[in-house]
Structure formats: C-alpha cells, structure tokens
C-alpha positions in Angstrom: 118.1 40.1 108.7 114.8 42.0 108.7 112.4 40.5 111.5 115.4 39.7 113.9 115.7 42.5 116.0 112.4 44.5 117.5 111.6 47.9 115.5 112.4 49.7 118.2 116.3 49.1 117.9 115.5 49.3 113.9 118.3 53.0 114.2 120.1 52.4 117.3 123.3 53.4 115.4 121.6 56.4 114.5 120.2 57.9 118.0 123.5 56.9 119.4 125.0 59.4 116.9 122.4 62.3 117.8 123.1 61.2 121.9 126.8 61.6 121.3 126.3 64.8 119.0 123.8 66.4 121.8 125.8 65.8 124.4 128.7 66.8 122.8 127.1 70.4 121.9 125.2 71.2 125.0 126.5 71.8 128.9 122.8 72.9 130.4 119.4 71.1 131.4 116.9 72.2 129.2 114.2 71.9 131.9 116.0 73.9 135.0 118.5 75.1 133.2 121.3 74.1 135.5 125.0 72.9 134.8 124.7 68.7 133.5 128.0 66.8 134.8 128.4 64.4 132.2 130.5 62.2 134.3 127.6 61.2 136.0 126.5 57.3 135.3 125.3 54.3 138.0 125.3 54.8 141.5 128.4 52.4 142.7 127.0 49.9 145.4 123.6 50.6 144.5 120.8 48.3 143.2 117.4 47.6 141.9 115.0 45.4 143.8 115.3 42.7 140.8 119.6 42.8 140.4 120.1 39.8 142.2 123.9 39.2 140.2 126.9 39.7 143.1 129.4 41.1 140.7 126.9 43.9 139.8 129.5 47.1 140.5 125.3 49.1 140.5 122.8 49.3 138.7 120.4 52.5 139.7 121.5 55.4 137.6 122.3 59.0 139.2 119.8 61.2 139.2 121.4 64.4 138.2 123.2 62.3 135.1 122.7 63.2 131.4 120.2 62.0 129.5 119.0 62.9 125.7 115.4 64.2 126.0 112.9 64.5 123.1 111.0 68.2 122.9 107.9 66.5 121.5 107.6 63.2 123.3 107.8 60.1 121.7 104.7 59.4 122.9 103.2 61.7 120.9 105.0 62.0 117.5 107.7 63.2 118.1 110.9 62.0 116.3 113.9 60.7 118.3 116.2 60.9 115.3 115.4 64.6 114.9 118.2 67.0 116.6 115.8 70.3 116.6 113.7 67.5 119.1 116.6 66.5 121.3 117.8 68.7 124.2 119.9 67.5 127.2 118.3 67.4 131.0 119.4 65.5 133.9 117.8 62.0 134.6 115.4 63.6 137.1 114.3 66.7 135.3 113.5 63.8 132.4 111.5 61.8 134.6 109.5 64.7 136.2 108.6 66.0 132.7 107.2 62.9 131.5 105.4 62.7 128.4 104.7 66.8 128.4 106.5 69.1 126.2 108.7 71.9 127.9 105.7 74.5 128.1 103.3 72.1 129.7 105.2 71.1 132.4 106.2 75.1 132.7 102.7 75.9 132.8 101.7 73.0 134.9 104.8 73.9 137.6 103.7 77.6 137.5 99.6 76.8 138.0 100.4 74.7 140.6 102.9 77.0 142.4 100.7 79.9 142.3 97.5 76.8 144.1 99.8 76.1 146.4 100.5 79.7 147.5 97.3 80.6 147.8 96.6 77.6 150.0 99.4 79.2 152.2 98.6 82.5 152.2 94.7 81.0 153.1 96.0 79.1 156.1 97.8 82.3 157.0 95.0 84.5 156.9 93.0 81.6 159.3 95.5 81.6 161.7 95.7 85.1 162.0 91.8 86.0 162.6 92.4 83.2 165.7 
C-alpha cells in the first residue's frame, strides 16, 4: 500500500540488514576508536521526562551502546543503505559528532584542543609574572 507508511520507513527491512551486517563485522568505535560492547541497550530503571507508563522496565539508552553511524550524514547526502557509509560508534561518540563527517569533527576536536591550550598556557604565563 503505497502512501501508508511515511518515506522514511520506505527500506526499514533494508537498513536493518546493513545494522545487523555492521555490527556483525565491526568490534571498534569509529570515532575514538575504543572497544563497542554490543550488549549494551536501555538503562534499566531509567526514564525520559515524557515515559509516564509504570511497566516501562527504561527507556533512556546507554551511552556507550552501539549504534550504526553514517560517514556522510544524512543530513547531507549521504546514503543510509550504503555499507562503505556505515561505521559503528557508541551512542555518545554519535551524538557528539552530529551532522559532521569524521574529519570535521577531528579537525574541530584538534583546533579546539590546541585554543584551549593556549588559553592555559596564557593564564600560566599571567600567574607567573604576579
């Protein structure tokens, strides 16, 4: 039935394949490169500020679960049925990343590591010449 469902569940089958195939083939965030325990899933006891149901088990996901990431975001083109797009990352590392691809949040990390040291190292000098 064309028309019944929105277009974005149009290939649900189809990324559940790739989310199944990626997180079959990959162990390691993509962003921080760290070990993803794929046992991970909702927090038990926890809950959003809306879940008002009693026999919710928990509803706010772990941060450090797996999640299927597009290289190129959605947002801008890129394909979520593609599986050179899709790389594993934790929940967090997903949600710090945002709609940048891999380099700009690299280069955005490492510009504003390198500000924030030489805010510290400007404070230093100050409190030295006291």
């Amino acid at each position: 039935m064309p028309g019944k469902y929105p277009s974005t569940n149009d290939n649900g089958h189809r990324r559940r394949q790739l989310v199944a195939r990626v997180l079959a083939e990959e162990d390691r965030c993509r962003l921080c490169g760290q070990l993803v325990d794929k046992t991970l899933g909702r927090i038990p006891g926890h809950h959003t500020a809306r879940c008002g149901r009693p026999d919710c088990p928990g509803c706010v996901w772990h941060p450090m679960s797996p999640v299927v990431d597009e290289l190129l975001p959605r947002a801008r083109g890129g394909s979520p049925y593609d599986r050179n797009n899709c790389a594993l990352m934790h929940r967090d590392c997903n949600a710090r990343k945002g709609a940048m691809t891999l380099e700009e949040y690299r280069s955005r990390r490492t510009g504003l590591l390198g500000r924030q040291r030489g805010a510290q190292s400007r404070a230093t000098t100050t409190l030295v010449a006291w």
